[in-house]
DRENVOKE-636053 format. One record per residue (C-alpha): x, y, z; residue in three letters. Coordinates in steps of 0.02 Angstrom, whole numbers, plus 50000, padded with zeros to 5 digits. Example, Ala and Ser with C-alpha at 12.3 -4.5 7.8 and 13.67 -1.06 7.14 Angstrom:
# DRENVOKE-636053
506154977550390ALA;506844994750357SER;
***
This chain:
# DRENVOKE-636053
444174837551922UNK;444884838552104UNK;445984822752136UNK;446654817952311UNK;447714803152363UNK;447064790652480UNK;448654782752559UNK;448054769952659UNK;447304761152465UNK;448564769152354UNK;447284776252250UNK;446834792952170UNK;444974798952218UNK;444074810552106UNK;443094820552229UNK;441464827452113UNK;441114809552044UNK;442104797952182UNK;442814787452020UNK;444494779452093UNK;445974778351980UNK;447604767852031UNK;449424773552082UNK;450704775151960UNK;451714761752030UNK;450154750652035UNK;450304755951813UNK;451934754751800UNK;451924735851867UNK;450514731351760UNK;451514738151607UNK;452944727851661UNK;454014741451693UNK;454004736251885UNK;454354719451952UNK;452804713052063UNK;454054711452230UNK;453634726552348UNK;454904739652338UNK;456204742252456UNK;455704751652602UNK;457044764652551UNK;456094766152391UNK;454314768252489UNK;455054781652605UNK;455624791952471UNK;454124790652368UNK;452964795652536UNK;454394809852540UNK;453974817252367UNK;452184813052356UNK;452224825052498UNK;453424838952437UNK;452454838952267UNK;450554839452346UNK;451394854852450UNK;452174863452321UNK;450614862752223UNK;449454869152369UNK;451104883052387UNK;451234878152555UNK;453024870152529UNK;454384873652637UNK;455954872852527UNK;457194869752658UNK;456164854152698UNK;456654846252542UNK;458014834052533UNK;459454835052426UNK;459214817852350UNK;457074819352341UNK;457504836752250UNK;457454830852055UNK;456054821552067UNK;455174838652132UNK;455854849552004UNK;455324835251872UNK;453674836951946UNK;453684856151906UNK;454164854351760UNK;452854842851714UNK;451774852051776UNK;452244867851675UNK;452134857451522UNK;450334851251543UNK;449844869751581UNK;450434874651413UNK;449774860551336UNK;447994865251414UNK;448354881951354UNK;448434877751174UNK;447354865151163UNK;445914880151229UNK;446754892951107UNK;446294879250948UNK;444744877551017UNK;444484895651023UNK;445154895950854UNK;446834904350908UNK;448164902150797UNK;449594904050933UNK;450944889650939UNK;451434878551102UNK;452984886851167UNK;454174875351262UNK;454264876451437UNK;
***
């Protein structure tokens, strides 16, 4: 699946089948983890901050000295994230190859 973020709707597009999945804050306030007010614009420039620094760093186009020291944790959370899922991926094909290997942490 190829995923890309249209801003102007806040949505996630899956490109082969053009399914649309919502934004994590869209979630997040339907779980009642958010309140329903619109964040504060600090909160939106930030986000439009790391969105970006993540979709770079994933592409390896990412400039390091273009990342903020405050937008910097939620990048290397991102990382690590992702790191995690790739192992998980990786095990879960080793069991169904009938590997016995463990998950290693990450």
């Amino acid at each position: 699946m190829r995923v890309r973020f249209a801003e102007s709707r806040h949505r996630y597009i899956d490109e082969e089948s053009g399914k649309e999945y919502p934004g994590t804050t869209w979630i997040l306030r339907k779980a009642g983890l958010l309140p329903e007010t619109p964040p504060p614009k600090e909160a939106l420039e930030r986000g439009t901050r790391v969105h970006l620094a993540i979709r770079y760093d994933l592409e390896g186009d990412l400039d390091e000295s273009s990342v903020a020291d405050q937008d910097r944790q939620y990048l290397e959370a991102a990382r690590k994230a992702v790191r995690q899922l790739a192992a998980v991926r990786t095990f879960a094909l080793a069991q169904r190859r009938g590997d016995s290997g463990g998950l290693q942490s990450v």
